[in-house]
C-alpha positions in Angstrom: -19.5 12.6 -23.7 -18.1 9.2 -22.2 -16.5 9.5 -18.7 -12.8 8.6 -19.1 -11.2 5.4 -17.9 -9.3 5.8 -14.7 -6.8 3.7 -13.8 -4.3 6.4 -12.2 -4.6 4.5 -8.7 -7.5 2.1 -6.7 -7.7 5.1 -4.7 -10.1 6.8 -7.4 -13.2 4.9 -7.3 -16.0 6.7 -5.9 -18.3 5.3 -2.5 -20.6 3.3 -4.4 -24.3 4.1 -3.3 -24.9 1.8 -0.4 -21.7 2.7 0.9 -22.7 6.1 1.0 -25.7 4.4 3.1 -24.0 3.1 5.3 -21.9 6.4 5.6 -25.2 8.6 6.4 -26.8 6.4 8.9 -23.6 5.8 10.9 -23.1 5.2 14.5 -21.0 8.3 16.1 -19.1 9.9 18.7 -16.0 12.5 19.5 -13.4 9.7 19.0 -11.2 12.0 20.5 -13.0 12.7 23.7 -14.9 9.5 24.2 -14.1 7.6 21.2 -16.1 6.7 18.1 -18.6 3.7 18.6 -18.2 2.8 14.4 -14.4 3.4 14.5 -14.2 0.9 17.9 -15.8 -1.3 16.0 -13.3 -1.0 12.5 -10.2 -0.7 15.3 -11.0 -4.0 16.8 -12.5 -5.9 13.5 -9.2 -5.5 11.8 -6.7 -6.1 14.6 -8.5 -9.1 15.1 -8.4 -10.0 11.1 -4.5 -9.4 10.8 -4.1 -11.3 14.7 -2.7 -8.4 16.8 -4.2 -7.7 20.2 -4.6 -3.3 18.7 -5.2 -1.2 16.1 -5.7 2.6 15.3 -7.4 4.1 12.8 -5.7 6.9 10.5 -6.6 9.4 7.6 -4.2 8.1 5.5 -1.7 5.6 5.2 1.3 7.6 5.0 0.5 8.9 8.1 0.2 5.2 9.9 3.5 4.7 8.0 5.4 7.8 9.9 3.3 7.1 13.0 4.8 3.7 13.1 8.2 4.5 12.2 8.2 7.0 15.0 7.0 4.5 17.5 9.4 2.0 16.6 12.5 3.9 15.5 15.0 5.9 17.1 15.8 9.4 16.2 19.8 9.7 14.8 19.5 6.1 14.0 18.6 4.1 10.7 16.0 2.7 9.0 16.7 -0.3 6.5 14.3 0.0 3.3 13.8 -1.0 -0.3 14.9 1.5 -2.4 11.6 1.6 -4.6 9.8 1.4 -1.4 6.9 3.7 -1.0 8.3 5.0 2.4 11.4 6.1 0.6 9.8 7.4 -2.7 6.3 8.7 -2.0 6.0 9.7 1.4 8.3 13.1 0.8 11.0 12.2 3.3 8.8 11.7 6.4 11.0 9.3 7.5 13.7 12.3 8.1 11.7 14.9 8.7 9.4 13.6 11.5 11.0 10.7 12.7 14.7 11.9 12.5 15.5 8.4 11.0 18.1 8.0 8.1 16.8 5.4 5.7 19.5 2.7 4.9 18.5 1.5 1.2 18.3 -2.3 0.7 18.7 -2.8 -3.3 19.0 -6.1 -5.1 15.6 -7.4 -6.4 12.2 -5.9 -7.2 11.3 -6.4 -3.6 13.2 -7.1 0.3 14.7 -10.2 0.3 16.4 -11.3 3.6 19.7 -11.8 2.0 19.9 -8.3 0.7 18.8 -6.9 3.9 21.5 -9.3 6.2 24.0 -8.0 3.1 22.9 -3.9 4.0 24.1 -4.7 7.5 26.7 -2.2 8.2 29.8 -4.7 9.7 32.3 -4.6 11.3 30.5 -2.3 13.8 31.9 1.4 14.0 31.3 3.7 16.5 30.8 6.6 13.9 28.6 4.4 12.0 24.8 5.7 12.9 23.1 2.6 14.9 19.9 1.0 13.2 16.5 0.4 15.1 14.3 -0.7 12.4 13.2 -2.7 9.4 10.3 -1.8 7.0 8.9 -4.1 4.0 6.3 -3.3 1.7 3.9 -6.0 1.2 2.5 -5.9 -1.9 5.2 -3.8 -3.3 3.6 -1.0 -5.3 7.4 -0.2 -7.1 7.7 -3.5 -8.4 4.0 -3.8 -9.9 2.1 -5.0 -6.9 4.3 -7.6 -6.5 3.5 -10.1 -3.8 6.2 -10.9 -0.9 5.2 -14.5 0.0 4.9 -14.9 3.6 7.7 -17.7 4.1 10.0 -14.4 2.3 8.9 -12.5 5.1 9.3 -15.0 8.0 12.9 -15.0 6.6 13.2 -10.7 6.6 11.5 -11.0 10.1 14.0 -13.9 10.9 17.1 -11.8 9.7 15.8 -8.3 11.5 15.3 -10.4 15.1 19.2 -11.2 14.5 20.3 -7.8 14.5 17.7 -6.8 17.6 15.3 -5.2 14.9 11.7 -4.8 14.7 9.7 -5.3 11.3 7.4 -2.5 10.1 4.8 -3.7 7.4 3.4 -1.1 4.7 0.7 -3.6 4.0 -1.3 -0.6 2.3 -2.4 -3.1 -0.2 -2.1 -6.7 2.0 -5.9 -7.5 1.1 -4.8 -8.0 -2.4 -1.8 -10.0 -1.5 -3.9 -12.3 1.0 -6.8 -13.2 -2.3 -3.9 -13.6 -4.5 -2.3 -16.5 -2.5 -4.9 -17.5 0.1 -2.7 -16.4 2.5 -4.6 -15.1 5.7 -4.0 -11.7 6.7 -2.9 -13.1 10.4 -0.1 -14.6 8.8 1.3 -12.1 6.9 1.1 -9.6 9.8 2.6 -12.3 12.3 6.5 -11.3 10.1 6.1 -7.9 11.6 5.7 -6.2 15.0 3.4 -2.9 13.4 1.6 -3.5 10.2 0.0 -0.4 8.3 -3.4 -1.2 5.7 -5.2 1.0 3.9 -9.3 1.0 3.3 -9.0 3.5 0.1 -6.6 1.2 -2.2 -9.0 -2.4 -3.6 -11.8 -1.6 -0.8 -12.9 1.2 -2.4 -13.6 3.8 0.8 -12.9 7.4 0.4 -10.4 8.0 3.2 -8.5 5.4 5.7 -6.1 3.3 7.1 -5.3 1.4 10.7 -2.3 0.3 11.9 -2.1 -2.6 13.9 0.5 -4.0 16.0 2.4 -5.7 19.0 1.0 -4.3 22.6 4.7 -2.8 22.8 4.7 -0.6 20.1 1.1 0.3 19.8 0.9 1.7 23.3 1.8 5.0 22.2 0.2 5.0 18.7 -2.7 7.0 20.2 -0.2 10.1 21.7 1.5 9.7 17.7 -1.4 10.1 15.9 -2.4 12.9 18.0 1.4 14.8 17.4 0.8 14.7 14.3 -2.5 16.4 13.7 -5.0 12.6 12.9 -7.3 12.8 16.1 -10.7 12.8 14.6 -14.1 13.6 15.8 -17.1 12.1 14.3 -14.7 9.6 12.2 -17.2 6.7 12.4 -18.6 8.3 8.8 -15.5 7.5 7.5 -15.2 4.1 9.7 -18.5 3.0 8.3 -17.0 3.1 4.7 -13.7 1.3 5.6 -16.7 -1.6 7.5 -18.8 -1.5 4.6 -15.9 -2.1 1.7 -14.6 -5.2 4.3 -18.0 -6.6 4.4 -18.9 -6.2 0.9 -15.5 -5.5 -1.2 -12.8 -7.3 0.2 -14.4 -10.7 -1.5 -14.4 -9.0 -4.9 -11.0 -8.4 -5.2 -10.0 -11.3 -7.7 -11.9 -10.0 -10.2 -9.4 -6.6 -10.2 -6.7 -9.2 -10.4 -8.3 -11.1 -13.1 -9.0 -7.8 -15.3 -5.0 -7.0 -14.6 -3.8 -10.5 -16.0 -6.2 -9.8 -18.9 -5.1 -6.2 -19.5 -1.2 -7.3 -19.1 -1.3 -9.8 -21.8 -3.1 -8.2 -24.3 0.0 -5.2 -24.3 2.2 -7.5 -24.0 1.3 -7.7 -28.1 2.1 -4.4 -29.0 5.9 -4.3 -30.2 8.9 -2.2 -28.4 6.8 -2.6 -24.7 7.3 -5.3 -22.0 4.7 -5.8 -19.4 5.7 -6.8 -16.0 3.2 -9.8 -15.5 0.8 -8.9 -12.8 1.1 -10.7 -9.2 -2.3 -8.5 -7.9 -4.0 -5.4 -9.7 -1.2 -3.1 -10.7 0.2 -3.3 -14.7 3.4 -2.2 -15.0 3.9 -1.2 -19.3 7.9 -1.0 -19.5 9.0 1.2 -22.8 12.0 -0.2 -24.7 11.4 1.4 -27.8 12.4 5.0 -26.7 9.6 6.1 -25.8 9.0 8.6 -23.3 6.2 7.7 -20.6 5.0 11.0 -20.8 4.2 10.9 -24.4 2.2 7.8 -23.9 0.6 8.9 -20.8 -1.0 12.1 -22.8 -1.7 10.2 -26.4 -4.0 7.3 -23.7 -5.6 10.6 -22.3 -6.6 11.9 -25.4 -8.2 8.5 -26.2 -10.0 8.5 -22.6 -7.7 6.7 -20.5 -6.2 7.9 -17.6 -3.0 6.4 -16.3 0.2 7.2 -14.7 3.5 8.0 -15.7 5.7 6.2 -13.5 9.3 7.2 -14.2 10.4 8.1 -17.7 9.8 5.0 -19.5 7.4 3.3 -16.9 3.4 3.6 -17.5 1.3 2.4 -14.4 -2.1 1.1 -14.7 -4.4 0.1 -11.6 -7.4 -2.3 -11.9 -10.0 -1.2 -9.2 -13.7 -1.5 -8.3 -14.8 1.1 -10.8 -13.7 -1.3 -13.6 -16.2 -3.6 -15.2 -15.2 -5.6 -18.0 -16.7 -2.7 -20.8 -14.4 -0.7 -19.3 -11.7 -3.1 -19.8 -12.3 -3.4 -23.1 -12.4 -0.2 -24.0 -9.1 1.1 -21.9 -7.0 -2.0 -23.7 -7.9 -0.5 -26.7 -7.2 2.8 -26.1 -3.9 2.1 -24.6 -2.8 -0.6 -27.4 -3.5 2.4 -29.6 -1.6 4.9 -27.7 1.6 2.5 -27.0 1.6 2.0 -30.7 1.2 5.4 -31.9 
C-alpha cells in the first residue's frame, strides 16, 4: 500500500536518519541543574544568528510565545494582535489565561501593517480604558498563507509600537522561510522586535523545539518563565542536537519547499470554482468559491492519499516540507486536482 501524502503541516516530517545520528551520539547534561552542553551550544548559535545578545530553548513554540508575552506584558493590560494571528487563534487563549493579557485585535489586511496597528490605538485616553503593554506580529504569517512581512513593514510596526511606549514580540515560528524567500538575514528581521520566538519543528524538520531570543531586558527572566510553566528539561541536548543538525544541514534546503509550493499553487489554480492564494514561502492556501465545503474536499483528497487541512469552512491548507520530493508532488497535485473537482 503507498504511504499517504502529508501535507497537514511541516511539523510532520520524520528525523531523517542522520539526524537521528546525531540525536543518539549527543553531548548531555541536566540543563536544569547544570545546563545542557548541546543546548548551550543551540541557545547561543541562534541568538547569535537572529543578533540578540540571549536565547532559551523551549518544547514548543506556543510555549516561547506565552513565555514571552508574560515577560513583556502586563497582567489587566492589552495586547495588540492580528486577528488571524496564531497567538489569537491557535494557542487556546494563553494570552488570557496565563498572562492575564486582553488581546486588542488589529484587522485590516492579511497581515500587521503599521497603519492598522496606530489606527487600533485606543484615543483619546480613558481612564476605564485597560492600558496596553505590548505588540506581537507574526512573521511569516501562517493565517494569511505564509505570507511574508518584509522587514522595512516591520521597522515601521516597530516604529509605530516605540511611539506608544510598546515593545514588539515576534512569532517568527517560521522566520527561516521568510529570510530564504527574500535574502533577508535573520538579524534583521529580529532587530523590529525586542523578543523573537522560532521554531526547529516547522521547514527544519526536528521533532520537537523552539528558542526565543531577545533584548537583555526581557530575556532576564525567560529562564524563571519557562520554569513556571512546566519547560525545564533535563537531558534536552537529544532534542538540541536535532534543532543543530536541521540548521546545519536543512535550513539551506528550504527553497526547494518554496519552489514545490509555487508549483503546486499554480497547477490548482486550473481547476474551476477555486482560487489559490499565490504562495510567498511553503504554505498553499486553496480558497473554495464554488460552495464547496472544505471538509468535503479534505476527506474526498484523503481517500485519494493526500492529507491536508481544513482550514475554516471553505479554506483547504496545504504545507510543502522536507518529506516532499518532487514524486510526491506529482502525485498530491493530482490527487487534489481530482478531489477539488469532484
Amino acid at each position: 500500500m503507498t504511504e499517504p501524502i502529508d501535507l497537514r503541516s511541516d511539523t510532520v516530517t520524520k528525523p531523517t536518519p542522520a539526524m537521528r545520528r546525531a540525536m543518539a551520539e549527543a553531548e548531555v547534561g541536566d540543563d536544569v541543574l547544570d545546563g545542557d552542553p548541546s543546548v548551550k551550544r543551540l541557545e547561543s548559535r541562534v541568538a547569535e544568528m537572529l543578533g540578540k545578545p540571549s536565547g532559551l530553548f523551549f518544547p514548543t513554540g506556543t510555549m516561547a510565545n506565552q513565555a514571552a508575552l508574560w515577560l513583556q506584558g502586563e497582567p489587566g493590560t492589552e495586547v495588540y494582535c492580528h486577528d488571524d494571528s496564531h497567538i489569537v487563534n491557535w494557542e487556546i487563549a494563553g494570552t488570557a489565561a496565563l498572562a492575564g493579557l486582553q488581546v486588542r485585535l488589529v484587522r485590516g489586511g492579511p497581515v500587521l501593517e503599521a497603519e492598522a496597528l496606530h489606527a487600533a490605538f485606543r484615543r483619546p485616553f480613558s481612564i476605564h480604558a485597560p492600558r496596553a503593554s505590548l505588540v506581537c506580529a507574526e512573521n511569516t504569517h501562517n493565517g494569511a498563507g505564509g505570507m511574508v512581512t518584509p522587514v522595512e513593514r516591520l521597522r515601521a510596526i516597530r516604529e509605530t509600537a516605540a511611539e506608544a511606549g510598546l515593545p514588539v514580540h515576534l512569532d517568527g515560528a517560521r522566520l527561516w522561510n521568510a529570510s530564504v524567500a527574500t535574502g533577508t538575514s535573520l538579524a534583521d528581521f529580529a532587530a523590529c522586535a525586542s523578543t523573537v520566538m522560532v521554531s526547529f519543528s516547522k521547514g527544519l524538520g526536528a521533532p520537537v523545539g523552539a528558542c526565543l531570543v531577545g533584548d537583555e531586558r526581557p530575556m532576564r527572566r525567560a529562564w524563571e518563565v519557562r520554569k513556571r510553566l512546566g519547560g525545564g528539561m533535563r537531558q534536552s541536548g537529544i532534542l538540541a542536537a536535532a534543532a543543530l543538525h536541521g540548521l546545519d544541514h536543512h535550513l539551506g534546503r528550504m527553497h526547494e519547499d518554496h519552489t514545490r509550493a509555487k508549483r503546486l499553487a499554480t497547477e490548482l489554480a486550473k481547476v474551476p470554482g477555486v482560487q489559490v492564494v499565490p504562495p510567498d514561502t511553503n504554505i498553499v492556501m486553496i480558497d473554495l468559491v464554488a460552495g464547496q465545503e472544505s471538509s468535503a474536499v479534505v476527506e474526498r483528497a484523503k481517500q485519494l492519499g493526500v492529507r491536508c487541512t481544513s482550514w475554516n469552512a471553505t479554506r483547504v491548507r496545504c504545507v510543502l516540507h522536507l518529506d516532499i520530493d518532487d514524486a510526491a508532488l506529482t502525485r498530491a497535485t493530482a490527487a487534489l486536482s481530482e478531489a477539488l473537482r469532484a
